[in-house]
NUKESE-703912 format. One record per residue: x, y, z of N, C-alpha, C in turn; residue number from 0. Coordinates in steps of 0.2 Angstrom, whole numbers, plus 2048, in hexadecimal, padded with zeros to 3 digits. Example, Ala and Ser with C-alpha at 12.3 -4.5 7.8 and 13.67 -1.06 7.14 Angstrom:
// NUKESE-703912
   n_c1   n_c2   n_c3   ca_c1   ca_c2   ca_c3   c_c1   c_c2   c_c3   tidren
    842    7E4    827     83E     7EA     827    842    7F0    827        0
    840    7F5    823     844     7FB     824    840    800    827        1
// end
This chain:
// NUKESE-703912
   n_c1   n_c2   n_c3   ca_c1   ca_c2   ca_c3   c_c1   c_c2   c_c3   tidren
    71D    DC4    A5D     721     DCA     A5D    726    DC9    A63        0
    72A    DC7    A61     730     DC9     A66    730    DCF    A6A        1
    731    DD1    A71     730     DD6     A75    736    DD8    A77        2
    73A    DDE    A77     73E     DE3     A7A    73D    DE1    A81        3
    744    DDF    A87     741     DE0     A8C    742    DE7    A8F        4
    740    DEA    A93     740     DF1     A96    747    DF1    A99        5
    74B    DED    A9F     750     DEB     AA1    756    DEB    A9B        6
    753    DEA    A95     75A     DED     A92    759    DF2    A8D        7
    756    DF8    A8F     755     DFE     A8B    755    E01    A93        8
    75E    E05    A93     762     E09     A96    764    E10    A97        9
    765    E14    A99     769     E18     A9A    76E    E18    A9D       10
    773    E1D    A9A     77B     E1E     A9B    77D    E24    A9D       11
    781    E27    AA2     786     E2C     AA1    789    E2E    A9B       12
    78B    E34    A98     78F     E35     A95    797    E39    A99       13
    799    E36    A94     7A4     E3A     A99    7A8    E37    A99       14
    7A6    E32    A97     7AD     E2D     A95    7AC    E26    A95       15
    7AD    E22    A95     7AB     E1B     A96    7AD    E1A    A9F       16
    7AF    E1C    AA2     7B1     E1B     AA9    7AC    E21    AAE       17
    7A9    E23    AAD     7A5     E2A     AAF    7A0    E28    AB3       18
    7A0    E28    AB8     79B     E27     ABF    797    E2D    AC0       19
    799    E35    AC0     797     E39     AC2    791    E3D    ABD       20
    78E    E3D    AC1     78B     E41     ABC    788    E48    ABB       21
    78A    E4B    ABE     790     E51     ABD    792    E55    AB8       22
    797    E4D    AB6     79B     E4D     AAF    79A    E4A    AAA       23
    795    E4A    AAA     78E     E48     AA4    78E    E4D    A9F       24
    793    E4F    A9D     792     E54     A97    794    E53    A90       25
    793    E4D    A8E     794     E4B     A87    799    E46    A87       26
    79B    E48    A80     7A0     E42     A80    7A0    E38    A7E       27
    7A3    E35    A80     7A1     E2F     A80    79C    E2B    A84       28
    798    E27    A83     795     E24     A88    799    E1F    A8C       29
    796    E20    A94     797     E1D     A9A    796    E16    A98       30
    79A    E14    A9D     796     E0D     AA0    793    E0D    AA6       31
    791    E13    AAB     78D     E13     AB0    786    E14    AAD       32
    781    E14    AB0     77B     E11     AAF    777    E17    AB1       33
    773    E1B    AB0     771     E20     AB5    769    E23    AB2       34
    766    E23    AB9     75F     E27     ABA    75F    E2B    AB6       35
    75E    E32    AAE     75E     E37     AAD    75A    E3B    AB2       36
    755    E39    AB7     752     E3C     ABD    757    E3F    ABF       37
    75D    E3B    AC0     763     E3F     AC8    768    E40    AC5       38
    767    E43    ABF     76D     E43     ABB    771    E4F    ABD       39
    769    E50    ABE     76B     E58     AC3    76C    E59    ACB       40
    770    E5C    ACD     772     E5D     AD3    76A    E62    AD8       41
    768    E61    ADC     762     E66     AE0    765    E6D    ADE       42
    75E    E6F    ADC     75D     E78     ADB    75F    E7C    AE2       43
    764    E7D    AE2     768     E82     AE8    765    E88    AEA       44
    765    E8A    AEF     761     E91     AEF    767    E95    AEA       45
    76A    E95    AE9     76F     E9B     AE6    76C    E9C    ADF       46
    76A    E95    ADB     769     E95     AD5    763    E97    AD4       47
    75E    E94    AD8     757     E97     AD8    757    E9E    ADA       48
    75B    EA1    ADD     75A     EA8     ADE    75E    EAB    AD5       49
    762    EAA    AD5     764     EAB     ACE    763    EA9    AC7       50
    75E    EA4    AC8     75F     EA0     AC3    764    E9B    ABF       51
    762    E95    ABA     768     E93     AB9    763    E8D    AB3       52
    76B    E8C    AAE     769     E88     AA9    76F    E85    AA7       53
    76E    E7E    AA9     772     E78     AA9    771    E73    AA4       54
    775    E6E    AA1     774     E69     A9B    779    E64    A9F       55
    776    E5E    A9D     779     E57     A9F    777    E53    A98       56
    77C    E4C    A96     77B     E4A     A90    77C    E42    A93       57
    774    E3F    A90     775     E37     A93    773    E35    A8D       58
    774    E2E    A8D     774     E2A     A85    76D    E25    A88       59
    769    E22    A82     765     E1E     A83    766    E19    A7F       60
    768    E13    A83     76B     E0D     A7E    766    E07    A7F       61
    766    E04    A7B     761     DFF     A79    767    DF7    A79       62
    767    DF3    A7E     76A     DEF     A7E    766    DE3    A7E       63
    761    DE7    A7C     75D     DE2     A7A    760    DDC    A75       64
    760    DD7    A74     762     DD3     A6D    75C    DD4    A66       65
    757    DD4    A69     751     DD6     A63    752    DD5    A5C       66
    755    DD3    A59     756     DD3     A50    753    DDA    A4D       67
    74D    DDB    A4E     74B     DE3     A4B    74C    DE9    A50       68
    74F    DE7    A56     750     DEE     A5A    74B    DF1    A5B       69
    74B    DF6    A60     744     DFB     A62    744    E00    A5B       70
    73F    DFF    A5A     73C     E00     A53    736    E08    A56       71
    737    E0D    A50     736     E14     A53    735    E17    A58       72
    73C    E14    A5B     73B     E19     A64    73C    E20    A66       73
    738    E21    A67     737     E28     A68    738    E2B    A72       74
    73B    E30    A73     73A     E35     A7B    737    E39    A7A       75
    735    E39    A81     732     E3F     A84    732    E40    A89       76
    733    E48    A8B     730     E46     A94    729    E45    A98       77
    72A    E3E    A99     724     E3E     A9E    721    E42    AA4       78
    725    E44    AA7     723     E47     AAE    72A    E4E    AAF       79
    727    E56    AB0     72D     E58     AB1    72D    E5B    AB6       80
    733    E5F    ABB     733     E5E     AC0    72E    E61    AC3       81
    72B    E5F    ACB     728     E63     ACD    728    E69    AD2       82
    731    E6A    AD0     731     E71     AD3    731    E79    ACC       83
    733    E7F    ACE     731     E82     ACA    737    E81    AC3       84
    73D    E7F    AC3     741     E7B     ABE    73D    E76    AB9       85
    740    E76    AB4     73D     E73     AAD    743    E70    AAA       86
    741    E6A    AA6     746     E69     AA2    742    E6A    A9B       87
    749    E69    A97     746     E67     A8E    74D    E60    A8D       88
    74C    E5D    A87     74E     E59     A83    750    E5B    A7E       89
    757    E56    A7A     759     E59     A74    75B    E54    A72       90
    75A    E50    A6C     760     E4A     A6B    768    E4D    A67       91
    76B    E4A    A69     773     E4D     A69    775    E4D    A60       92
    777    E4F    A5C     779     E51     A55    77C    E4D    A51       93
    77F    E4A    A57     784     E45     A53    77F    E3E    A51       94
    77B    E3E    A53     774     E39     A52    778    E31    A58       95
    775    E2B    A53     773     E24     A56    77B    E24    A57       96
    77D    E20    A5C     781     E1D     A5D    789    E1C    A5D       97
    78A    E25    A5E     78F     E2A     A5C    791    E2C    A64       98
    798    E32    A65     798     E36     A69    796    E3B    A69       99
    794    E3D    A6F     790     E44     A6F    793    E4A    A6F      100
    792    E50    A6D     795     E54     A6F    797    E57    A76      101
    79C    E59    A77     79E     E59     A7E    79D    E61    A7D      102
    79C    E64    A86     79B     E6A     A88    7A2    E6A    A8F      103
    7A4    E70    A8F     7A8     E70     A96    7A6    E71    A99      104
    7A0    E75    A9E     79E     E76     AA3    795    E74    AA1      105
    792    E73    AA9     78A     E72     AA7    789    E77    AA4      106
    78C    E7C    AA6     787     E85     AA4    787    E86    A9D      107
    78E    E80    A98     78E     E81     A91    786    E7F    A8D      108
    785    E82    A89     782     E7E     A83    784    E79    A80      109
    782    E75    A7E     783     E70     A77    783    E73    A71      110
    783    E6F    A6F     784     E70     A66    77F    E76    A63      111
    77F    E7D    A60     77A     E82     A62    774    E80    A5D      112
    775    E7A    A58     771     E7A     A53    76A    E73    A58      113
    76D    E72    A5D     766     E6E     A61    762    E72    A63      114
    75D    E6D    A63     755     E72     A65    754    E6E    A69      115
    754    E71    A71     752     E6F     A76    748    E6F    A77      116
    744    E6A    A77     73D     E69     A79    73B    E67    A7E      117
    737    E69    A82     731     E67     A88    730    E60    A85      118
    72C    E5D    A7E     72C     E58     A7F    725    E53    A85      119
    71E    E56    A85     71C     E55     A89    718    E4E    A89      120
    718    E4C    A84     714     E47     A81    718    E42    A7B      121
    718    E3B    A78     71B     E36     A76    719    E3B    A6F      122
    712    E3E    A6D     710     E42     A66    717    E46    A65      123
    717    E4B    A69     71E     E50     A6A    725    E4D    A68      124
    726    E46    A6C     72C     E46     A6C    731    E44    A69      125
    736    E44    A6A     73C     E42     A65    73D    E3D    A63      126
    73F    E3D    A5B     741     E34     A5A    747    E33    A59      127
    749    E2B    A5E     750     E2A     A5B    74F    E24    A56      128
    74A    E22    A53     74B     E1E     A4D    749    E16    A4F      129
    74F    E12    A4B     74F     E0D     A4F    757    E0A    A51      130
    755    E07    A59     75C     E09     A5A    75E    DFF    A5B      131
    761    DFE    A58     763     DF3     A59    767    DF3    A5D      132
    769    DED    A62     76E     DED     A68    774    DEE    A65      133
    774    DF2    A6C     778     DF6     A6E    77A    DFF    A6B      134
    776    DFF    A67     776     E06     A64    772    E0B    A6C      135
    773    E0F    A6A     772     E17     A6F    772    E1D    A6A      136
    76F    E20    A70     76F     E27     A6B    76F    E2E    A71      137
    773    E31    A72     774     E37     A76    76E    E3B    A78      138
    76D    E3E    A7F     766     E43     A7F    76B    E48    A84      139
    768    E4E    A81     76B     E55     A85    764    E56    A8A      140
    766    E58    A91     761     E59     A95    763    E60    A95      141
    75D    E67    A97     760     E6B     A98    75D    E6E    A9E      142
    75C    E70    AA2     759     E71     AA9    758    E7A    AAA      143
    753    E7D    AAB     754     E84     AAC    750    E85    AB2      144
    753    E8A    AB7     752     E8B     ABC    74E    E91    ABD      145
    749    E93    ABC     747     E9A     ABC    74A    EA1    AC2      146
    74C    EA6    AC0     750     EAA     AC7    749    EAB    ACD      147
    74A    EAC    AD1     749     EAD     AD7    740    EA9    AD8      148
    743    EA1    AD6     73F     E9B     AD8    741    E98    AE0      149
    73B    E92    AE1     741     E8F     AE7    744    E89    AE6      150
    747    E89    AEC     74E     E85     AEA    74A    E7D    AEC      151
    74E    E75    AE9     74A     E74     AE9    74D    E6C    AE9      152
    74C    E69    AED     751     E60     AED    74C    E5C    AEA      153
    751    E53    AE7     74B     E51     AE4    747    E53    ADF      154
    749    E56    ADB     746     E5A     AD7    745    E56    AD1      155
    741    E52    ACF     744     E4B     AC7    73F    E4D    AC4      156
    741    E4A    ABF     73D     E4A     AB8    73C    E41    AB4      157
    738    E41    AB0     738     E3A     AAD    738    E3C    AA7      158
    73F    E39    AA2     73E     E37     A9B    73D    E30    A9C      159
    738    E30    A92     736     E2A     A92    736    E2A    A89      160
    738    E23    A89     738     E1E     A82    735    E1A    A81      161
    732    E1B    A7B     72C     E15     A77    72E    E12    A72      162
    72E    E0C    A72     730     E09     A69    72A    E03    A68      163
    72F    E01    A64     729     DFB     A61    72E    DF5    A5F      164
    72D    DEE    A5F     732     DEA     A5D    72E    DE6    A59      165
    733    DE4    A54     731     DDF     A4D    72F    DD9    A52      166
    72C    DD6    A4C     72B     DCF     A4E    72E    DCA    A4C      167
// end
């Protein structure tokens, strides 16, 4: 069986193909920066944790292995989420494999209103992006909620994760 390396099943920015910031992670084309989905949100501020607040960031997971059969039913989920009082959920983006995502103009927009954002707690739960052959990708909405008058809170990550399978 031919094996998938982990080294080339990636994450991307979304914003343009030039887009370093991730910030400006809010749809659109994928980057060519490289990025943690962990530090893809800025620290829960006191202001927001006294407030509240519900943020979205859109990163692509791109498979750039050579494999013939591609990562064959790969599936996300979040493995680990934060461990302050903020939470994330998962959506895969509508436009499906290997497309551009839809864009939002501020974090505080929604995405596309027909996504269902999930917890996602387990590989059973989580989402399939099918199978994706080099260089295919496929867009994931994170949305982050803050609960009002939590505390504020640095270092705050979370872990997605993806599982496939390779032909042989």
């Amino acid at each position: 069986m031919a094996v998938i390396s982990a080294a080339n099943l990636n994450w991307y920015l979304s914003g343009g193909a030039e887009n370093a910031d991730p910030a400006a992670s809010l749809g659109g084309v994928i980057s060519s920066t490289e990025v943690d989905p962990a530090t893809i949100f800025d620290a829960v501020s006191g202001a927001e944790a006294l407030a509240g607040d519900v943020e979205y960031r859109c990163v692509f997971f791109k498979n750039i292995d050579a494999n013939a059969g591609g990562l064959q039913s790969a599936v996300i989920w979040i493995e680990t989420q934060t461990a302050g009082a903020d939470s994330v959920k998962i959506a895969l983006d509508a436009a499906g494999e290997t497309a551009t995502a839809d864009t939002v103009a501020t974090e505080s927009a929604a995405p596309d209103p027909a996504l269902t954002f999930a917890a996602c707690a387990n590989k059973g739960a989580g989402l399939s992006l099918g199978t994706l052959h080099e260089n295919d990708y496929y867009g994931v909405w994170i949305e982050r909620t803050v609960p009002a008058e939590c505390a504020a809170a640095n270092d705050n990550s979370f872990v997605l994760k993806v599982e496939g399978d390779s032909g042989a």
